[in-house]
Residue, then its C-alpha position, 0 to 999 in steps of 0.5 A: x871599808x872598816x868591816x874590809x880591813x877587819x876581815x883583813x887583818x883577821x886573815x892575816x893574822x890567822x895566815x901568819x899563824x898557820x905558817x910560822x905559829x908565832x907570826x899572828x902574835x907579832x901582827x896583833x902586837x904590831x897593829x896595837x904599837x903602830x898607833x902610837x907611831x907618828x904621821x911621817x908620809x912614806x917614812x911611816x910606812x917603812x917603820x911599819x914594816x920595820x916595826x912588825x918586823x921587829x917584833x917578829x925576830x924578837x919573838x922567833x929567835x930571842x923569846x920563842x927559844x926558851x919557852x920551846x926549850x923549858x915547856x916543850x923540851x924542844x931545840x931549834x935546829x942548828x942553822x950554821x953548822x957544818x954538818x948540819x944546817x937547813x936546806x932553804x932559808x925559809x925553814x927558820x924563818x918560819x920557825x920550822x926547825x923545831x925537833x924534840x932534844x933527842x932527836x936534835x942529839x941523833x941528827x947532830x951526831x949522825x950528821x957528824x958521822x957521816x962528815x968523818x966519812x964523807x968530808x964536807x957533806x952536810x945533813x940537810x934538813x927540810x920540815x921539823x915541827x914548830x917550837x910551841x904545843x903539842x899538836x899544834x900542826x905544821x901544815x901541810x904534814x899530817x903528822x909534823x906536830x909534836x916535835x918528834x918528826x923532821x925530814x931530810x934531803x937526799x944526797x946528789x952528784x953532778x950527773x957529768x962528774x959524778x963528784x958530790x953535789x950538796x944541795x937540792x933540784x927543788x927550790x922547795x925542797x920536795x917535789x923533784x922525785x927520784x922516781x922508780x925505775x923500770x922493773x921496780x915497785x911503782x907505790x906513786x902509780x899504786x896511790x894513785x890508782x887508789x885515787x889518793x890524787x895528793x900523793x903525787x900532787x906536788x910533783x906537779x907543782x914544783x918545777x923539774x927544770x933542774x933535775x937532770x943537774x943533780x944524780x941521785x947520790x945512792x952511797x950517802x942517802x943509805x949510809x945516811x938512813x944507816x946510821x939514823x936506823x943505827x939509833x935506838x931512839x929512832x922509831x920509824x923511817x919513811x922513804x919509798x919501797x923501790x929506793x929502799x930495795x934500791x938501795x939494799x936496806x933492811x932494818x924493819x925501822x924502813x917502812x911504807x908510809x901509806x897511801x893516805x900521804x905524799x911521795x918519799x921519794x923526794x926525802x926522808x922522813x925521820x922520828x923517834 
């Protein structure tokens, strides 16, 4: 039985670690402080749980912000502002909205730009990078590791109204595609005849039941991909060919992703 819960929490910790970085640290400080709690019946147990979650916030959002900042030249992405702010709440709580301070200044100005233009239009981001190392991975992404890469949301309207619809058909943010038309270039069928199975994988895993409740908002998502190509600091921009010819972009900035990755079209890919 002690060999069960050794295991047990070796796996956790290595889980928490993976998905938020600094999780695994705050169990192992949980595990050493919780011995020191008293024998209370079930009033223990929700000191336990209030205990490690303590030590988390404490580490995510109080101690985590200035070492990211003074050894990684990293900036937690804004979480109120108007302008900017992440789609799904699980972004900051897993300390996924890390980006180095250049692109913060790029994404915080785009987003405000594209405000002036479009009143109450909000930048949405999805995955950044995490606040500490310089490789240290932010699975699934292949390349979201060194704080320099963060992806964004599409912009939609209600497909009745046509008025502007902030938000996402995905509760993950990825997955609900805007898919090539008929007569454009069809890079998911290409991946996946190649065999590269992942390229579409999330499609089917993430519910469609909403996606015939938002548009695909063309005017925002290229004034949007505008004015971060606008941007010297921008290097590369990732999105799928047929909505780049879809919607009239040319900056050599816009490239294809390769097969080796997963769909752009579902959002947008950005680094410096």
């Amino acid at each position: 039985m002690r060999v069960f819960r050794v295991i047990t929490h070796i796996l956790i910790i290595l889980l928490l670690t993976v998905t938020t970085q600094v999780g695994g640290l705050a169990y192992i400080l949980y595990l050493w402080l919780k011995r020191r709690i008293p024998t209370l019946g079930w009033k223990r147990k929700l000191l336990n749980f209030g205990l490690f979650i303590c030590l988390y916030s404490i580490l995510s959002f109080v101690i985590v912000p200035v070492v990211a900042s003074k050894f990684y030249h990293r900036k937690a992405l804004p979480i109120t502002h108007e302008a900017l702010q992440p789609l799904r709440m699980y972004t900051y709580v897993m300390n996924r909205h890390y980006v180095d301070e250049d692109l913060y200044e790029v994404l915080l100005n785009s987003a405000e730009k594209l405000q002036n233009e479009f009143p109450e239009t909000t930048m949405y981001y999805l995955d950044a990078c995490f606040p500490l190392g310089a490789k240290f991975p932010l699975l699934p992404h292949w390349s979201h590791n060194d704080g320099q890469k963060v992806d964004l949301a599409f912009y939609y309207v209600d497909p009745i109204t046509k008025k502007d619809k902030n938000g996402s058909p995905s509760w993950l943010g990825y997955g609900v595609c805007e898919s090539p038309k008929i007569g454009e270039k069809h890079m998911p069928d290409y991946c996946e005849k190649k065999g590269c199975f992942q390229y579409s994988l999330l499609e089917k895993l993430v519910p469609q039941y909403k996606k015939d409740d938002y548009e695909f908002d063309a005017t925002r998502t290229k004034r949007l991909i505008q004015l971060l190509t606008a941007a010297t600091k921008i290097k590369k921009i990732f999105i799928e060919p047929h909505l780049k010819k879809r919607m009239n972009l040319t900056n050599s900035k816009i490239r294809f992703h390769g097969c080796h990755a997963v769909r752009h079209d579902d959002h947008i890919h950005v680094q410096l």
